[in-house]
C-alpha positions in Angstrom: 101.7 137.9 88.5 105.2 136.6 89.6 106.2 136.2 93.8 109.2 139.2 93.0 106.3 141.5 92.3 104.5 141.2 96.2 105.7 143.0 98.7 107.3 141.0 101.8 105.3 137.6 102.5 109.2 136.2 101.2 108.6 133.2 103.9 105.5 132.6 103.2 106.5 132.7 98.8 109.8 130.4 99.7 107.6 127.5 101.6 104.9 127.8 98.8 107.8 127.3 96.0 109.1 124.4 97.5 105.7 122.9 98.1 105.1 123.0 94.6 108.5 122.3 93.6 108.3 118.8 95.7 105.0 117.5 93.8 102.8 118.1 97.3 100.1 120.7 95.9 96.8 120.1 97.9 93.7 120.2 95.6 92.0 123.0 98.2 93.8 125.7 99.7 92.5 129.5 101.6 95.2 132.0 101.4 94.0 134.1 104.4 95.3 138.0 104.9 94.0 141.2 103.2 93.7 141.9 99.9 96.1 144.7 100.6 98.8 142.7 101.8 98.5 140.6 99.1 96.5 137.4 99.3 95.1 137.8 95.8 98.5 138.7 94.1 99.7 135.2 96.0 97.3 133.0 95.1 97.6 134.3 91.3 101.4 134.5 91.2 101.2 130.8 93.1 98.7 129.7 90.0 101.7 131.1 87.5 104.5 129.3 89.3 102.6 125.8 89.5 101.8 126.5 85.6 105.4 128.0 84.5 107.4 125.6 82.0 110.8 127.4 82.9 110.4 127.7 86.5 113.6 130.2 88.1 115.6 128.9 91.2 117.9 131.7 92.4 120.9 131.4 94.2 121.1 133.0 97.4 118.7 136.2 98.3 115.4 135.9 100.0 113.2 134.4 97.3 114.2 131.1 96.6 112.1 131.0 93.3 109.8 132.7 90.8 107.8 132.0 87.5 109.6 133.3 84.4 106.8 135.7 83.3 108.0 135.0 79.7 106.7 131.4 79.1 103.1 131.0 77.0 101.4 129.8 80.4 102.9 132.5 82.6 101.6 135.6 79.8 98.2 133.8 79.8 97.5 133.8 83.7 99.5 137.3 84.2 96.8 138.4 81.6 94.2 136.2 83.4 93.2 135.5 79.9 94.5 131.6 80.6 91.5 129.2 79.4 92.0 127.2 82.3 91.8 129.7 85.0 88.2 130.4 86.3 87.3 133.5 88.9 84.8 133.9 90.9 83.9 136.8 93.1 81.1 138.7 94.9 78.8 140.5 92.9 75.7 142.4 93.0 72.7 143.4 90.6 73.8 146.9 88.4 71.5 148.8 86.3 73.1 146.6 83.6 73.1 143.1 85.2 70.4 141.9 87.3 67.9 138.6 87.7 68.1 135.2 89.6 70.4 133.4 87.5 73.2 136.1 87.7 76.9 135.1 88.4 80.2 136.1 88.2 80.7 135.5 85.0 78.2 138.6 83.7 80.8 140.7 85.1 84.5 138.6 84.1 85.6 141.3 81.8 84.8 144.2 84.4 86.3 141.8 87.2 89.5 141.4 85.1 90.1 145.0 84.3 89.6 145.5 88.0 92.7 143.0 89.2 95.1 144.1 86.2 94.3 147.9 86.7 94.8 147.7 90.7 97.5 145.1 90.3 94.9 142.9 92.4 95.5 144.7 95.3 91.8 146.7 94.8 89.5 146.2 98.0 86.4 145.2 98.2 84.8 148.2 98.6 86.8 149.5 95.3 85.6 146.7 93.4 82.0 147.7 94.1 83.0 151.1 93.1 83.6 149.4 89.7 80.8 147.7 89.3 78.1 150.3 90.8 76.4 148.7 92.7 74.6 151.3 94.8 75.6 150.2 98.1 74.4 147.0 97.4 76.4 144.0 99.6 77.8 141.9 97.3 77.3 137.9 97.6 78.5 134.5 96.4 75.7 132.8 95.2 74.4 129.3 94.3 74.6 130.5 90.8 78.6 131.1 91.1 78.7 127.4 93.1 77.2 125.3 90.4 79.4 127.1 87.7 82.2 126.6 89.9 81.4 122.2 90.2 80.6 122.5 86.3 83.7 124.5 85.3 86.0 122.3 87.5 84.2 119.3 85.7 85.1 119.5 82.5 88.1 118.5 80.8 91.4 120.7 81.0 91.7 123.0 77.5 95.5 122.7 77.8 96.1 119.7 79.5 97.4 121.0 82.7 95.9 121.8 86.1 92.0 123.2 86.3 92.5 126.0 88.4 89.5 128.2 90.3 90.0 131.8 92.3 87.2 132.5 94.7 87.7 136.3 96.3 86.6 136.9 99.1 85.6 133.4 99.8 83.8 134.7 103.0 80.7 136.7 101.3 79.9 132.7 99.9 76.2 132.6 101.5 75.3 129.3 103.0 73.9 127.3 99.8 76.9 128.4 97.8 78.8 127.5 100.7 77.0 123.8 100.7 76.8 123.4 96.8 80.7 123.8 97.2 81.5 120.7 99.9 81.1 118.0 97.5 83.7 118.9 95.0 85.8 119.7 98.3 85.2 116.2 99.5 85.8 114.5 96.5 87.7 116.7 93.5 88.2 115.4 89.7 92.0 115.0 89.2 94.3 118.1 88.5 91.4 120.2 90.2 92.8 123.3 92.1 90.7 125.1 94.2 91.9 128.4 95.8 90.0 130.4 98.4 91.2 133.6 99.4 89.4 135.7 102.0 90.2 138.5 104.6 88.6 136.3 106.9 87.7 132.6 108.1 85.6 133.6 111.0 82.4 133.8 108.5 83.6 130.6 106.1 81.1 127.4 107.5 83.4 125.6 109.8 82.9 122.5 106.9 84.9 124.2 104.6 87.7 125.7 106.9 87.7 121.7 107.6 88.3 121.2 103.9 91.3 123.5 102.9 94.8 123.7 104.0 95.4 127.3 105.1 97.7 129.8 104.0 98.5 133.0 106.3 99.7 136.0 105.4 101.2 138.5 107.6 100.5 142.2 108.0 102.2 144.2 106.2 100.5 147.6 106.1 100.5 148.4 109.7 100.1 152.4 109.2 96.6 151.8 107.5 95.2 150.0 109.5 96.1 152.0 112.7 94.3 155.5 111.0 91.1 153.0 110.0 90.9 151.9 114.3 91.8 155.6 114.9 89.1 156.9 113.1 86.8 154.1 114.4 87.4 155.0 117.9 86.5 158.3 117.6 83.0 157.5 115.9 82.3 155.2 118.8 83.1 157.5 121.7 80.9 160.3 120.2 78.3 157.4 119.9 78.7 155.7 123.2 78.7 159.1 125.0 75.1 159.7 123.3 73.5 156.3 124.6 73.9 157.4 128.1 71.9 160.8 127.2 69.6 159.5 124.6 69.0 162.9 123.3 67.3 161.9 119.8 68.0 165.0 118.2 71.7 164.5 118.2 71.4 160.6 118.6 70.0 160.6 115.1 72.4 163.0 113.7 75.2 160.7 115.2 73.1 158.0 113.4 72.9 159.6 110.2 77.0 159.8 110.3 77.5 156.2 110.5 74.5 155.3 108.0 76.9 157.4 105.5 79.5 154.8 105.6 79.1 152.3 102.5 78.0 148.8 104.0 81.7 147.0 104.6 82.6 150.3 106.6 79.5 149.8 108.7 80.2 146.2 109.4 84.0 147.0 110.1 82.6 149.6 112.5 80.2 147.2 114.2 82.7 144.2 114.7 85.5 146.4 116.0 82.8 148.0 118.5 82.0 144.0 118.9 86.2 143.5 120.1 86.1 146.8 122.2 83.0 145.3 123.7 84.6 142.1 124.7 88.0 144.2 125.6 86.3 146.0 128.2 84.6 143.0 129.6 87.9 141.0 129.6 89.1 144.1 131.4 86.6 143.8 134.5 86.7 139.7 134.6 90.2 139.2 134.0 92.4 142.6 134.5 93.7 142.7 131.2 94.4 146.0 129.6 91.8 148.3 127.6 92.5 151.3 125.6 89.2 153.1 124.0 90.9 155.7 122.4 88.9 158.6 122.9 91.4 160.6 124.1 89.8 161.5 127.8 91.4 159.6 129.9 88.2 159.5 132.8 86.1 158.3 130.1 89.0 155.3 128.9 89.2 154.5 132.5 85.5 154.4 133.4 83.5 153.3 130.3 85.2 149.2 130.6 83.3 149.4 134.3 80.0 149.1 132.2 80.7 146.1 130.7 80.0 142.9 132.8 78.6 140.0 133.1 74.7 141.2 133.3 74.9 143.0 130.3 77.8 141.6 127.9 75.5 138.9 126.4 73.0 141.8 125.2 75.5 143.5 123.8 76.8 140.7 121.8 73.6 139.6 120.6 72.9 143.3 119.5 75.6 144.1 117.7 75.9 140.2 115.8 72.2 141.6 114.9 73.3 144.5 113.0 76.2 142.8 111.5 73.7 140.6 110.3 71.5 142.9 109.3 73.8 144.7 107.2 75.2 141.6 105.3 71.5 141.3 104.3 71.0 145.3 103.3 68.9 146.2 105.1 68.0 149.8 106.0 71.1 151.4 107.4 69.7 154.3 109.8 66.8 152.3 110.8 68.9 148.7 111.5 71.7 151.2 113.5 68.9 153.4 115.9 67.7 150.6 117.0 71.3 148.9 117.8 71.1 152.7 119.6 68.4 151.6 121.8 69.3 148.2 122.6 72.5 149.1 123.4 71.7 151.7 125.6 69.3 149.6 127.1 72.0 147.2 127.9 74.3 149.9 129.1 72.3 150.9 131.7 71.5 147.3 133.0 75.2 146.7 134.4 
């Protein structure tokens, strides 16, 4: 992967190039942003730059600087095939793969179809795809953690830099998460760590404590918009439905939002969770608040329900379900009875 083959991100590539360039490479990093926009493809093409041995420094033009994708060490990480690069990655138990000591590494030659097929810019959600996992929620486990501190312990094959990917760094659970601060705290030389995640809101605050950040901006605007779009529809039809509690179409609304796999559920929840707050912002503080339903009575009357009495309920409710879900629980059943609690909490404004 070489920095001329991501799309935008060019400030972001030229400070990263002249970091490396000037000898100042910190041993943990998080490159934060979508997989879409290109987090993965950064931190691999930012692994084949530190690596190259003919580095190229151009003259002029937005990118100050690329690998030369022709050296030995530049063919072996853009093949991922480098015996010095380790990935790690959520994973989940397959009709294939399953039992308590099950890692990442049961499903490296899958995982690395998966990146050069997609040109590591395949979501989550396609990755389970991949692997069929059944609507499983995929996980970083202790198991991946203690191969992680083993693999970074041992000596470098080619002499160079010991370099780990973790994707998605945020579905680490909380031993993996732990099992991982020591060799944070206190790395073997030429250790390189590299987190990349969607998000840092679900990383322990001890790690985000650990790692020097690395944002990336936004760059596919239009998908994102039909994804809210379609969100805010699903939650009016929903919302309107708590205030009748008719269980016959209640449950049908129900069954429709079950159907989603389990990262469109959560998605769902947490931007129902920033509507939520939106609204409430909107009575306390006057700030604007567009629900999107398309009725403007409804947009103009539904943020007078949130308030003070009620807002902590919601909250709690919905963080339940989140929760919930990251645990797999039953879909239908953990989402009727986010239905009644919030309807509950809807009427106690």
């Amino acid at each position: 992967m070489q920095f001329k083959d991501i799309v935008g991100q060019r400030d972001v590539i030229n400070r990263l190039t002249e970091i490396i360039d000037s000898g100042r490479v910190s041993h943990a990093q998080l490159f934060l942003g979508a997989t879409a926009d290109g987090s993965l493809q950064m931190a691999l093409a930012y692994l084949q730059y530190l690596c190259c041995e003919h580095r190229v420094h151009h003259e002029g033009g937005d990118l100050r600087a690329d690998s030369c994708g022709e050296c030995p060490s530049c063919k072996k990480i853009g093949q991922l095939m480098h015996p010095d690069l380790h990935l790690i990655f959520p994973n989940a138990a397959t009709t294939k793969v399953s039992g308590t000591t099950m890692w990442s590494g049961d499903f490296m030659q899958e995982f690395r179809e998966f990146l050069l097929q997609n040109n590591a810019l395949g979501s989550i959600d396609d990755w389970y795809a991949t692997l069929g996992t059944e609507n499983k929620q995929g996980m970083i486990r202790e198991q991946d953690a203690a191969h992680i501190v083993s693999d970074l312990g041992l000596k470098s094959y080619e002499g160079g830099w010991k370099m780990m990917v973790i994707w998605m760094a945020e579905k680490m659970n909380i031993a993996a998460a732990n099992e991982l601060l020591k060799t944070l705290e206190e790395p073997t030389p030429g250790t390189l760590l590299l987190l990349v995640a969607e998000s840092d809101e679900r990383l322990l605050p001890t790690i985000r404590s650990r790692v020097q950040t690395v944002r990336l901006r936004a760059q596919n605007g239009e998908r994102k918009t039909e994804s809210k779009e379609e969100f805010a529809q699903m939650l009016v039809e929903w919302l309107r439905l708590l205030f009748k509690l008719k269980m016959k179409e209640l449950s049908a609304q129900v069954d429709k939002m079950a159907a989603m796999n389990r990262e469109q559920q959560k998605q769902f929840l947490g931007y129902t969770l920033g509507v939520m707050r939106e609204c409430f912002l909107h009575g306390t503080a006057g700030l604007p608040v567009d629900i999107g339903s398309g009725d403007q009575k409804f947009d103009a009357m539904f943020p007078q329900m949130i308030t003070v009495n009620n807002i902590e309920m919601i909250n709690a409710a919905l963080n339940e379900a989140i929760f919930a879900m990251e645990r797999n629980a039953n879909a239908k059943i953990a989402l009727m009875q986010l239905s009644f609690s919030m309807s509950k909490a809807l009427k106690k404004r």
